[in-house]
C-alpha positions in Angstrom: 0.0 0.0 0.0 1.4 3.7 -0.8 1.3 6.1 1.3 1.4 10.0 0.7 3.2 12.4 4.0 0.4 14.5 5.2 1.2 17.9 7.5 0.6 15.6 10.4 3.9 13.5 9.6 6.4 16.6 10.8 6.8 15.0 14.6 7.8 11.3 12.6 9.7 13.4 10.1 11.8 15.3 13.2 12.2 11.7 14.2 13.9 10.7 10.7 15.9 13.9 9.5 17.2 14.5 13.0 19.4 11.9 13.3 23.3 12.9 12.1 23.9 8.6 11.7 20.8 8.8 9.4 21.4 12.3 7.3 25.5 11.2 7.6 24.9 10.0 4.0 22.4 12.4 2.7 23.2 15.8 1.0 21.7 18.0 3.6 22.4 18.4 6.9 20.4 16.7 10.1 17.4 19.5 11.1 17.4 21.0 14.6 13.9 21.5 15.6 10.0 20.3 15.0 9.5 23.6 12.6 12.9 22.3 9.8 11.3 19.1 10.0 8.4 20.5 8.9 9.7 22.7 6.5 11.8 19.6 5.3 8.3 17.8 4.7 6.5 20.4 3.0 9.6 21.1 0.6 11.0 17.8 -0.2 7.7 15.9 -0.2 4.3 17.9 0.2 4.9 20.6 -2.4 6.1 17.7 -5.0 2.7 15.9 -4.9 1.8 19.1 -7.0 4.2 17.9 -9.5 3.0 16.0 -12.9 4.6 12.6 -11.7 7.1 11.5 -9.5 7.1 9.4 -6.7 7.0 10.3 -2.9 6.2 8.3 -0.5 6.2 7.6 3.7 7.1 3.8 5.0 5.1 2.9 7.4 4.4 -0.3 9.6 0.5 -1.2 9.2 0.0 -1.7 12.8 0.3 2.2 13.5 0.8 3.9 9.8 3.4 6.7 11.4 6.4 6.9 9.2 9.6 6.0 9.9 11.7 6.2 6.8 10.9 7.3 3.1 11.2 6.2 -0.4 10.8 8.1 -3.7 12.0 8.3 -6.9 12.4 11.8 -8.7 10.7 13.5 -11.4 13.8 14.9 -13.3 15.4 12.6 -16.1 17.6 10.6 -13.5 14.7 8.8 -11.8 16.8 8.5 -8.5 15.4 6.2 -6.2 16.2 7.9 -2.7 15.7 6.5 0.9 16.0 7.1 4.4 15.0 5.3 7.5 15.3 6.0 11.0 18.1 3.7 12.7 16.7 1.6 15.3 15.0 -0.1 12.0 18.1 -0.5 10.1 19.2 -4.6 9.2 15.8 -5.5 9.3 15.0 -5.9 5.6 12.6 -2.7 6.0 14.0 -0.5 3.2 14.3 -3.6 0.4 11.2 -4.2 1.2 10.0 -0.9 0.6 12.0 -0.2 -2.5 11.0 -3.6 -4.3 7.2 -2.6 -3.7 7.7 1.0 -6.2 10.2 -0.7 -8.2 7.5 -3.5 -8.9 5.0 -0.6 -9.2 7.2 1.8 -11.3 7.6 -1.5 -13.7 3.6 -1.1 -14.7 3.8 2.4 -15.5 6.0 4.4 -18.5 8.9 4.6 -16.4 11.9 3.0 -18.3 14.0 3.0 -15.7 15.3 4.0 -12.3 19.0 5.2 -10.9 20.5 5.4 -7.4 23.9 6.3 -6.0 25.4 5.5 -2.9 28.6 6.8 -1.4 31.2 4.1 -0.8 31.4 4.4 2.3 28.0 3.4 3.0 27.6 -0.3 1.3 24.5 -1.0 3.3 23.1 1.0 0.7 24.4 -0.3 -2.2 23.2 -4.0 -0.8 19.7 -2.5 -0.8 20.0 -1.1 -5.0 21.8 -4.9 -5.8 18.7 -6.3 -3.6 15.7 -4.7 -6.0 17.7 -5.8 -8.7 19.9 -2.8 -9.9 23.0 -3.2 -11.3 26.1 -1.4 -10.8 27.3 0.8 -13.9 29.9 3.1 -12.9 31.6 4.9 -10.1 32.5 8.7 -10.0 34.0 11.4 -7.5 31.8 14.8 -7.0 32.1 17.4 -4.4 29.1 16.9 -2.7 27.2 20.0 -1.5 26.3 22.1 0.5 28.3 19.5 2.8 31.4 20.2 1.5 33.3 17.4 0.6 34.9 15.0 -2.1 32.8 11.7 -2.3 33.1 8.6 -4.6 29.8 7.4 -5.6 28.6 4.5 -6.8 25.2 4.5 -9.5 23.6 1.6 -9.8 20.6 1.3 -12.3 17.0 -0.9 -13.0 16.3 -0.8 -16.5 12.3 -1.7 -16.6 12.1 -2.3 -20.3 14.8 -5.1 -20.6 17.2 -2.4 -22.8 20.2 -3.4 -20.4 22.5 -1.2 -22.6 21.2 2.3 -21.3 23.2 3.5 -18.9 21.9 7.3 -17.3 24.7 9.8 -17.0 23.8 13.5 -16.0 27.7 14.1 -15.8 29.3 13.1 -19.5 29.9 16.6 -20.5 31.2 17.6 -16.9 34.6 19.2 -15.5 33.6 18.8 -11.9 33.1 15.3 -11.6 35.9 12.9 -12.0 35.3 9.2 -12.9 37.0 6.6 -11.3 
């Protein structure tokens, strides 16, 4: 079942985006109070339900439906699957779970594929893209902002209409980004 974050989500959201082990990853920084959470929520997830398409979603348990991670995958021409979950849930399967579910959904719409990156310092991530069934295509360094720093990447990719020689690159014309 898909569920959409409502304005009531900003406590579960504070929950999520507050956590420096969970944002340590992420390319924005952890948020300091109930009112950034819930101008996190209404930025990076309410205002985008506006959009045409694109993919936004809370993970939830059934017994109590109160978030505690997110998946989504963007409307711009990358398609990149994101995640986050809070970390008492981590190793638990939670996230593949939740990924397969839109990838399996994403297959039945126009959607030709989907692209994720994870920094290599974080395999757990990775272990969920190879888990859906993405496949690894290339690695590259970026200076990753507004954080500040050099990271090496790894984009993994899920091509839904069997064309296993497409590989998405925003960066082939690109000074700033170094591939390794």
């Amino acid at each position: 079942m898909k569920r959409r974050f409502t304005q009531d989500d900003a406590e579960a959201m504070y929950l999520i985006q507050s956590d420096p082990e969970v944002n340590k990853f992420l390319p924005w920084f952890p948020v300091r109070s109930a009112e950034e959470a819930a101008e996190f929520l209404n930025i990076n997830y309410l205002r985008k339900y506006d959009d045409a398409w694109g993919y936004y979603y809370a993970v939830c348990f059934k017994e109590d439906n109160i978030p505690v991670g997110y998946v989504n995958v963007s409307s711009d021409e990358s398609h990149d699957l994101g995640y986050g979950l809070r970390k008492e849930f981590w190793h638990m399967g939670i996230m593949t779970e939740a990924c397969k579910a839109l990838a399996g959904y994403l297959k039945n719409t126009e959607m030709k594929y989907i692209t994720a990156t994870h920094d290599i310092n974080n395999p757990a991530s990775g272990e969920v893209m190879k888990k859906i069934g993405m496949t690894y295509k290339y690695s590259y360094e970026e200076m990753w902002q507004p954080k500040n720093y050099l990271v090496t990447f790894r984009m993994y990719q899920l091509n839904f209409d069997g064309n296993e020689n497409r590989t998405y690159s925003k960066y082939w014309d690109k000074s700033d980004v170094h591939f390794i």
